[in-house]
C-alpha positions as CSV (number, residue, x, y, z in Angstrom):
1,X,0.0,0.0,0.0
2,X,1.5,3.5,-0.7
3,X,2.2,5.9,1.6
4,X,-0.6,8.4,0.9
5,X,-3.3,5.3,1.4
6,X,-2.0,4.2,4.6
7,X,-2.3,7.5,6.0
8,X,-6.0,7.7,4.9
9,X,-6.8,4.4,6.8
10,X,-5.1,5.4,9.7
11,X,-7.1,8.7,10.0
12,X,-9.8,6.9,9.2
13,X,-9.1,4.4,12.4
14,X,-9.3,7.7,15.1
15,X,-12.3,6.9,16.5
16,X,-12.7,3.2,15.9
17,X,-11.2,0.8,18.5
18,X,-7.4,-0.6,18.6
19,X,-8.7,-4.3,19.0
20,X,-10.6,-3.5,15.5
21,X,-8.7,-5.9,13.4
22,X,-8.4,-3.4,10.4
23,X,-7.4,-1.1,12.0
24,X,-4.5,-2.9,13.4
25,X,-3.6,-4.0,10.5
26,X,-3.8,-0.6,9.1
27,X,-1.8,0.3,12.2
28,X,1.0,-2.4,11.5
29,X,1.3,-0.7,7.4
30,X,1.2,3.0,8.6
31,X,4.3,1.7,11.4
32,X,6.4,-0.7,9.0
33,X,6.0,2.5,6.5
34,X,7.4,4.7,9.0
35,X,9.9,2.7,9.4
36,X,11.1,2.0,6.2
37,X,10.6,6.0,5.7
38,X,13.2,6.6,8.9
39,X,15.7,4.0,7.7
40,X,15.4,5.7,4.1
41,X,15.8,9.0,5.4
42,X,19.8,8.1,7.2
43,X,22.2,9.3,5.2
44,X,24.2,6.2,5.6
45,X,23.6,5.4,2.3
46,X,25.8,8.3,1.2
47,X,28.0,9.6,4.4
48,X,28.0,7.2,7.0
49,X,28.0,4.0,5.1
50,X,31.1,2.8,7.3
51,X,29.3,3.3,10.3
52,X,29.6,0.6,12.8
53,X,26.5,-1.1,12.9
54,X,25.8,0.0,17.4
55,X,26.0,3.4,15.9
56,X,23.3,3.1,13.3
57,X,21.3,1.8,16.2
58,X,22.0,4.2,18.3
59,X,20.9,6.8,15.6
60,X,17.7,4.6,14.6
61,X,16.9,4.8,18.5
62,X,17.1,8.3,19.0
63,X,15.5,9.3,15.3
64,X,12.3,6.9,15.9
65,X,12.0,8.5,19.9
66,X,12.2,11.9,17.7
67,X,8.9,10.0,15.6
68,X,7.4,8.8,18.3
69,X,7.7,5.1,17.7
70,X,9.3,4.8,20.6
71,X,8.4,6.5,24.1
72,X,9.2,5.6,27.7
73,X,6.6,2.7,29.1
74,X,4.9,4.0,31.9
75,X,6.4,2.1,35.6
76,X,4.8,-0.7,36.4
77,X,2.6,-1.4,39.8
78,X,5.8,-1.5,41.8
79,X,7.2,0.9,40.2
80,X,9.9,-0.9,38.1
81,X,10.4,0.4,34.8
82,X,10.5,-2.4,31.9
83,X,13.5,-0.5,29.6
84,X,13.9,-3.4,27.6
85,X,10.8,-3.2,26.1
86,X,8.9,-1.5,23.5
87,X,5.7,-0.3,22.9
88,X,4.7,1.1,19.0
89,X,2.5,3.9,20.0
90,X,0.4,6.4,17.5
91,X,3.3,8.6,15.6
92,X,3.6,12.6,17.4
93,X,1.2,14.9,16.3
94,X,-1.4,11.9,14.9
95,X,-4.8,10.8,17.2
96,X,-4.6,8.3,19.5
97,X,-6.4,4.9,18.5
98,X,-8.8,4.6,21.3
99,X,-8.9,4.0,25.2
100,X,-5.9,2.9,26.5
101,X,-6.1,-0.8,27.2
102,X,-5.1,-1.6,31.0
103,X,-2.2,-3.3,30.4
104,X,1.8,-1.7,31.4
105,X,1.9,-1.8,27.6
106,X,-0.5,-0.4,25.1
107,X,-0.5,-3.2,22.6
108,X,1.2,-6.0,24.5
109,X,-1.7,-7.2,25.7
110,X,-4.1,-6.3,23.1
111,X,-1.9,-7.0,20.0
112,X,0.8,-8.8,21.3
113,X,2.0,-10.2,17.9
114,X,3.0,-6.8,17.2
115,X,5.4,-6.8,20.5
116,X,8.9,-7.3,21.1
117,X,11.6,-6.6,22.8
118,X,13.2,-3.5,22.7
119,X,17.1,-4.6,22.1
120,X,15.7,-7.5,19.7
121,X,13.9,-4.4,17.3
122,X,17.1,-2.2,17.5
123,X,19.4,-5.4,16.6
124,X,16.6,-5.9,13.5
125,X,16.0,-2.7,12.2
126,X,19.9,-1.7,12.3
127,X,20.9,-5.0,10.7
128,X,18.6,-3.8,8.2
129,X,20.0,-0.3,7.7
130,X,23.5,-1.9,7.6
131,X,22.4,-4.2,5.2
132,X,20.3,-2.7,2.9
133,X,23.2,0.0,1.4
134,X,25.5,-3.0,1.5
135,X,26.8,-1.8,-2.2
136,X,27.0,1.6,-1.7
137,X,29.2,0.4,1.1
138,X,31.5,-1.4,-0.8
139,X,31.5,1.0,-3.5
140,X,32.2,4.1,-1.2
141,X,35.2,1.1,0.3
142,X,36.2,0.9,-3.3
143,X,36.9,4.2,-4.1
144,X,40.3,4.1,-5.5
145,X,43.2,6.5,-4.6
146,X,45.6,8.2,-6.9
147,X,48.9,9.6,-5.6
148,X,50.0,12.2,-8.0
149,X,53.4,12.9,-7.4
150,X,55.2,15.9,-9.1
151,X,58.6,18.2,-8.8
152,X,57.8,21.9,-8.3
153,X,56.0,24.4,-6.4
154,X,52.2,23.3,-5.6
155,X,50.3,23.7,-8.8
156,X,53.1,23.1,-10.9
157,X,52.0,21.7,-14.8
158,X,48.4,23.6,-13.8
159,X,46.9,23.0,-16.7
160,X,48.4,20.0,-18.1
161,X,46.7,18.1,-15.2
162,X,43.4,19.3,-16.6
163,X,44.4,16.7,-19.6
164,X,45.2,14.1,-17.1
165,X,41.8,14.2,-16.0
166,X,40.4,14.1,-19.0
167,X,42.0,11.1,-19.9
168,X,40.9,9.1,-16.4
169,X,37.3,10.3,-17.6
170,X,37.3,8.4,-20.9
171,X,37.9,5.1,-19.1
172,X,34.6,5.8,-16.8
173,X,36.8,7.8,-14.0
174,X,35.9,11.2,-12.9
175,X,37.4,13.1,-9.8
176,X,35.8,13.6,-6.8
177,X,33.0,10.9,-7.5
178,X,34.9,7.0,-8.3
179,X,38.2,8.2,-7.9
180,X,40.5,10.4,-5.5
181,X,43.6,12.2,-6.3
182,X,46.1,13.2,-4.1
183,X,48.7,15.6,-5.5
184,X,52.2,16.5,-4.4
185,X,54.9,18.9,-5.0
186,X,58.2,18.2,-4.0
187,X,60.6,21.0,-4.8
188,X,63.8,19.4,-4.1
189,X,64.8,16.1,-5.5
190,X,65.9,14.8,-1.9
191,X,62.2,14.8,-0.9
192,X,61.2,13.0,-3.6
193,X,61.6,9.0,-1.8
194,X,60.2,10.1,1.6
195,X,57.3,11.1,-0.2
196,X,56.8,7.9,-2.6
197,X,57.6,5.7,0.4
198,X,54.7,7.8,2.4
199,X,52.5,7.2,-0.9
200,X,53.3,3.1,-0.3
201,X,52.5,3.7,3.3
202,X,48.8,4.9,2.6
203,X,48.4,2.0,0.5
204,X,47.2,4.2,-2.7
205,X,45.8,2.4,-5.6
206,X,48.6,3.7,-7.9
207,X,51.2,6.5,-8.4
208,X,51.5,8.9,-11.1
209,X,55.0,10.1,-11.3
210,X,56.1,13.0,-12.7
211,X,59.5,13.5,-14.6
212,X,62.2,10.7,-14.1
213,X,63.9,11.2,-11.2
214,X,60.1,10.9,-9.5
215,X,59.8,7.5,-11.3
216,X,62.6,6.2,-10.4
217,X,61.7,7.2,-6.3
218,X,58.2,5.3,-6.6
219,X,60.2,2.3,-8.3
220,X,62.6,2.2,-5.4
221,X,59.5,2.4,-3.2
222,X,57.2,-0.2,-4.4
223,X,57.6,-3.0,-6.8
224,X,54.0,-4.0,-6.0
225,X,51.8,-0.5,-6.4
226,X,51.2,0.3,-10.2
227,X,53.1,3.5,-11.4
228,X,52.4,5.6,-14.6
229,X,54.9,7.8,-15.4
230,X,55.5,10.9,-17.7
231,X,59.2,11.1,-18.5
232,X,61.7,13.3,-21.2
233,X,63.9,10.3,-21.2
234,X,64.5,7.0,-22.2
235,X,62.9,4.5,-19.5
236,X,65.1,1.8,-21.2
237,X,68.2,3.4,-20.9
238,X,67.3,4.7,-17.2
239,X,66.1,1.3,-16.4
240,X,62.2,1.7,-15.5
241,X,61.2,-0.4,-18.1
242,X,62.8,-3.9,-19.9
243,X,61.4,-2.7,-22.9
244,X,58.9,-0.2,-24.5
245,X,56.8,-2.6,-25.6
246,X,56.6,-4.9,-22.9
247,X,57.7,-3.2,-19.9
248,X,57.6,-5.6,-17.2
249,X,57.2,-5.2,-13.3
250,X,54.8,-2.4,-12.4
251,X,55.3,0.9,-14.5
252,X,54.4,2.2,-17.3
253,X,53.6,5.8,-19.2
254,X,54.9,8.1,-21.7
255,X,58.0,9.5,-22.5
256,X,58.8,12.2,-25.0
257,X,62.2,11.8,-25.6
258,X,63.1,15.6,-25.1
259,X,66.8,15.2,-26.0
260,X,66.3,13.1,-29.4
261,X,64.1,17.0,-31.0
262,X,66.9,18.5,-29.9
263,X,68.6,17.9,-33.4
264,X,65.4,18.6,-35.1
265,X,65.0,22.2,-33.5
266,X,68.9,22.8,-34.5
267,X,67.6,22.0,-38.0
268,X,64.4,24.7,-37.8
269,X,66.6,27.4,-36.3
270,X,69.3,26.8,-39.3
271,X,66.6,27.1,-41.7
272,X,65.1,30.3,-40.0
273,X,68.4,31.8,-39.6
274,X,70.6,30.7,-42.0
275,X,73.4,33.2,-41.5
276,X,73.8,31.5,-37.7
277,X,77.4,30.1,-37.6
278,X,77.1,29.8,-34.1
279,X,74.4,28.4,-31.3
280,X,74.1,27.7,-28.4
281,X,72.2,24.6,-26.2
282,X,71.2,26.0,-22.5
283,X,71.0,23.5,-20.2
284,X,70.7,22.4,-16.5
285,X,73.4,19.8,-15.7
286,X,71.1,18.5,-12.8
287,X,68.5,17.0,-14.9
288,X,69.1,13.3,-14.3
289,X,67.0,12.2,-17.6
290,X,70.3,11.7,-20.1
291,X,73.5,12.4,-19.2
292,X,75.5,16.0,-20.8
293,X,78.1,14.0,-22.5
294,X,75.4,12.2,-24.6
295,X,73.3,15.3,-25.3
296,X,76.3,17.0,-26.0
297,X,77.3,14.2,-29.0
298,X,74.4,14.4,-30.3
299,X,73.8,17.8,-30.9
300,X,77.6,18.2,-32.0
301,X,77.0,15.5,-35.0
302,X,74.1,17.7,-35.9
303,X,75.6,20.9,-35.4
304,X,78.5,19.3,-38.1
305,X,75.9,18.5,-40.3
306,X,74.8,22.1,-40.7
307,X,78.5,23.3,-40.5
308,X,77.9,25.6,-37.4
309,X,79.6,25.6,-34.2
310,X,77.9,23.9,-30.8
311,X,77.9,26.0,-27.5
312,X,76.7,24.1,-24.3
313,X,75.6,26.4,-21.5
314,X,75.0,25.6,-18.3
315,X,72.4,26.6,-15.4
316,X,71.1,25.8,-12.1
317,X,69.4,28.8,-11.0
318,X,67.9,32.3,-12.1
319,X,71.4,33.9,-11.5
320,X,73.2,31.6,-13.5
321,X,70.7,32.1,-16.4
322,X,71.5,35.5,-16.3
323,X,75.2,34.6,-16.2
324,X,74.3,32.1,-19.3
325,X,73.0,34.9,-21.6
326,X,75.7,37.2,-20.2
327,X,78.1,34.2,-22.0
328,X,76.2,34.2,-25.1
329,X,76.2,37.8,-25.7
330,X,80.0,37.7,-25.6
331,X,80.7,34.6,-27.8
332,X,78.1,36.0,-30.8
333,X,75.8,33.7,-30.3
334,X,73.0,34.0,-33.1
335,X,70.9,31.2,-31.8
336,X,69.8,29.6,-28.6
337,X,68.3,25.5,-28.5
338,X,66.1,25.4,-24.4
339,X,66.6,21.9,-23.4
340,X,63.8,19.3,-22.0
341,X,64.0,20.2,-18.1
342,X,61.3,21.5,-15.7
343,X,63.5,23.8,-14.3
344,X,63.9,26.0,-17.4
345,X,60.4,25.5,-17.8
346,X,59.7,27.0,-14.6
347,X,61.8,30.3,-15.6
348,X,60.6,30.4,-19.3
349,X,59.5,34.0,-18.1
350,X,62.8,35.0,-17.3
351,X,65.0,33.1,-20.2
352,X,62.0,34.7,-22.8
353,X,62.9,38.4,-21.6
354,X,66.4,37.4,-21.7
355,X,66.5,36.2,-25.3
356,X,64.3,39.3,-26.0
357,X,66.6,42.1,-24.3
358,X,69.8,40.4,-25.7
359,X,67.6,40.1,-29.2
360,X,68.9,36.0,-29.2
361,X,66.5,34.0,-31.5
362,X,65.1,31.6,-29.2
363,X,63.5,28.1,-30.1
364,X,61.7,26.4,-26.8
365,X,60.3,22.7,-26.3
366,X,56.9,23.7,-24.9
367,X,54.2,25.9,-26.1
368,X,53.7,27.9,-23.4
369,X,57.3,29.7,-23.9
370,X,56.1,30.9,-26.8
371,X,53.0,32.0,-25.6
372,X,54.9,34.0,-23.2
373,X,57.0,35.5,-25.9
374,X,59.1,33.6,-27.3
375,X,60.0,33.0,-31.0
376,X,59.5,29.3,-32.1
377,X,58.4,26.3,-30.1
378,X,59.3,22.5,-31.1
379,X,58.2,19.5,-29.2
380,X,54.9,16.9,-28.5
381,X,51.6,18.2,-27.5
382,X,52.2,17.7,-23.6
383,X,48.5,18.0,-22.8
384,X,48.0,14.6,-25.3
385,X,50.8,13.3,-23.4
386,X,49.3,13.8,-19.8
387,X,45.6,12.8,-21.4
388,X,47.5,9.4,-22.1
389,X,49.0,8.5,-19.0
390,X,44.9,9.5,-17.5
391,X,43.8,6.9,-20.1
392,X,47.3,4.8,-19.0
393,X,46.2,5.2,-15.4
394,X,42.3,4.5,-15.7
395,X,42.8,1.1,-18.0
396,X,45.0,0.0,-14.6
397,X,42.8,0.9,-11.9
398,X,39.9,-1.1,-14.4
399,X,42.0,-3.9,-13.9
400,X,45.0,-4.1,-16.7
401,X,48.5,-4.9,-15.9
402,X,51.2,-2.0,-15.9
403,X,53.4,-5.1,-17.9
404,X,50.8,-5.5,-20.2
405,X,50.5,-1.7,-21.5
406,X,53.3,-0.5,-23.7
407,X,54.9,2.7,-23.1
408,X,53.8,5.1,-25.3
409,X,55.8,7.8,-27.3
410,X,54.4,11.0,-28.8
411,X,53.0,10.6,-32.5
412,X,52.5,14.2,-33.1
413,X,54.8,17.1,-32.9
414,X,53.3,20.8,-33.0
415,X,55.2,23.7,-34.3
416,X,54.2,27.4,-32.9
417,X,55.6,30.1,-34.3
418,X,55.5,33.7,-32.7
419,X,55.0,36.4,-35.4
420,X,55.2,39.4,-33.1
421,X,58.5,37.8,-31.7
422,X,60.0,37.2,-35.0
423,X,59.0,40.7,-35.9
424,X,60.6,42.2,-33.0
425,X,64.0,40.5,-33.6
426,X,63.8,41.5,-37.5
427,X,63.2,38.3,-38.6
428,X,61.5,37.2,-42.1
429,X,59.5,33.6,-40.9
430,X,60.2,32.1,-44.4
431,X,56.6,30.5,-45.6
432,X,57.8,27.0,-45.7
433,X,57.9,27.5,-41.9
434,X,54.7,29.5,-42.0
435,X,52.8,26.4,-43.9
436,X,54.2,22.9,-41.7
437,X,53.3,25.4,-38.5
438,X,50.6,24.2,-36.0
439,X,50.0,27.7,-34.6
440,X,50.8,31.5,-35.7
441,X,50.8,33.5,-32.5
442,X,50.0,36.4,-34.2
């Protein structure tokens, strides 16, 4: 019966006797519909669902006193007071059902199939309340937890992230409802294993790891935990992986393999500026990703190629960028190459005024340098990169093996070209350039 016609019958029962028998059946619907109401109307089956099960008695106690289904029995004869019982009574605020029979309880004697003992209800109706949001239990139990674990300042790779979760939410994943992250910003390198073991600790579901020297601290901390990772180096070479396409143990992710477009943007600047004899690679010697000595190979075999001379520049810190362009100025330099490192990234504000004051044609790995000024920008789409380690990270938590995902690599490379830059420094974009470009800043 619904709700609406229960209530009508029990109206209707006001002035009729309690011992009518339709009316205490009508009595027994309008009481097991209160109830059902009452244990409907905890919020266990969003907020307290981990409740121990005493407590949800003790809260379906005092919310069914607040009803009126239960009240205090009057004493008995000798004045003894029978707590351990219960008597269902008419609801607050509803008429009572007729003369009070003569018993210590009002239906006991009249209606005792309706009776029990107090404990006995409480032990029923709160195994029923535990019970009945038994999934939303386990579901709210099953919540998984991401660590997100990232060099920097707090906020660091803002809006990248924003691709990250867009790629959890293609595999069914959306923060804040099935899944939590937890993000951290380490801005020294030595902090980086107490804060993976702490991870390990707290038993997350798995680790994103930022960069490789953050990979390699959650490798050292777990072998069990799964761990994507978003690197700018070889995870062969650096040994996070036995292979890109079958990467054994329990990481996976994406690399971009910043130092092998370092040739590649020696190329582009060549071809912008052909008159450039000489150029220059700033980089920061701490960035554990490849070592100097192979970079610096590299980029010399290409610098031959093009028959103009290789300058490697270091820096560690804003004062020794400014040292670094102090350098360039005095050897000629007609071109600068920004290596793959989050450091530099993190002072493309200060190395894009630099190349501007000293009027040194700049070409940067990431966007967002040339966004903030600066001339040409070379490198994969890191949003589609973090979107792929989400997709990486969602596929796991659904159940897929870290061993069995291959490590990706980027399949598209974006060129961004700064026409208000270029203009600035005098230079003519040639329209080859202008046509393979991605973007014109304009």
């Amino acid at each position: 019966m619904s709700v609406a016609g229960v209530e009508r019958k029990w109206l209707g029962c006001a002035q009729r006797s309690q011992f009518d028998p339709g009316c205490v059946k009508t009595r027994a619907s309008r009481e097991r519909t209160e109830l059902f109401s009452l244990i409907s109307s905890l919020d266990c089956q969003r907020q307290s669902c981990s409740l121990p099960i005493q407590d949800i008695r003790d809260k379906l106690s005092t919310r069914m006193s607040d009803v009126g289904v239960f009240t205090q029995p009057r004493p008995l004869a000798d004045g003894a007071l029978p707590s351990d019982d219960v008597r269902l009574l008419t609801p607050k605020g509803h008429p009572p059902l007729g003369p009070e029979p003569k018993t210590p309880y009002a239906l006991a004697g009249s209606i005792g199939k309706f009776a029990m003992k107090r404990r006995e209800f409480i032990t029923l109706v709160g195994s029923a309340a535990a019970s009945m949001p038994l999934a939303a239990r386990a579901q709210r139990k099953a919540v998984p937890v991401i660590g997100f674990l990232s060099p920097g300042p707090p906020g660091a790779g803002g809006p990248l992230i924003g691709g990250f979760r867009l790629g959890l939410s293609e595999t069914g994943y959306t923060e804040g409802q099935n899944v939590t992250i937890e993000y951290h910003w380490v801005d020294a390198n030595d902090g980086l294993a107490p804060m993976a073991a702490d991870l390990v600790d707290r038993k997350v579901d798995l680790i994103v790891a930022i960069t490789d020297p953050v990979a390699r601290a959650a490798q050292s901390a777990s072998s069990t935990i799964p761990v994507v990772f978003f690197i700018g180096g070889d995870p062969v070479a650096n040994s996070l992986v036995a292979s890109l396409a079958r990467p054994g143990g329990n990481l996976t992710g994406v690399t971009i393999f910043g130092d092998e477009l370092n040739p590649k943007r020696l190329e582009l600047m060549s071809e912008l500026i052909p008159e450039a004899k000489v150029i220059a690679l700033l980089v920061n010697p701490n960035n554990p990703s490849r070592a100097i000595s192979a970079k610096a190979a590299d980029m010399q075999e290409a610098a031959r190629a093009k028959r103009v001379q290789l300058r490697i520049v270091n820096a560690t810190s804003a004062n020794e960028i400014d040292a670094a362009f102090a350098t360039l100025a005095q050897q000629q330099v007609r071109a600068l190459i920004i290596d793959t490192d989050l450091f530099l990234f993190g002072q493309r504000e200060q190395i894009v005024g630099l190349a501007a004051r000293n009027s040194i044609p700049a070409i940067y790995y990431r966007r967002e340098f040339v966004v903030a000024g600066g001339l040409l920008g070379y490198g994969p789409s890191f949003a589609t990169a973090y979107r792929q380690a989400g997709i990486y990270a969602g596929k796991i938590l659904g159940g897929t093996r870290p061993a069995d995902l291959p490590v990706l690599q980027p399949a598209k490379f974006e060129l961004v070209i700064n026409a208000k830059a270029a203009r600035a420094l005098g230079l003519i974009v040639l329209p080859t350039l202008l046509a393979i470009a991605d973007e014109v800043i304009e």
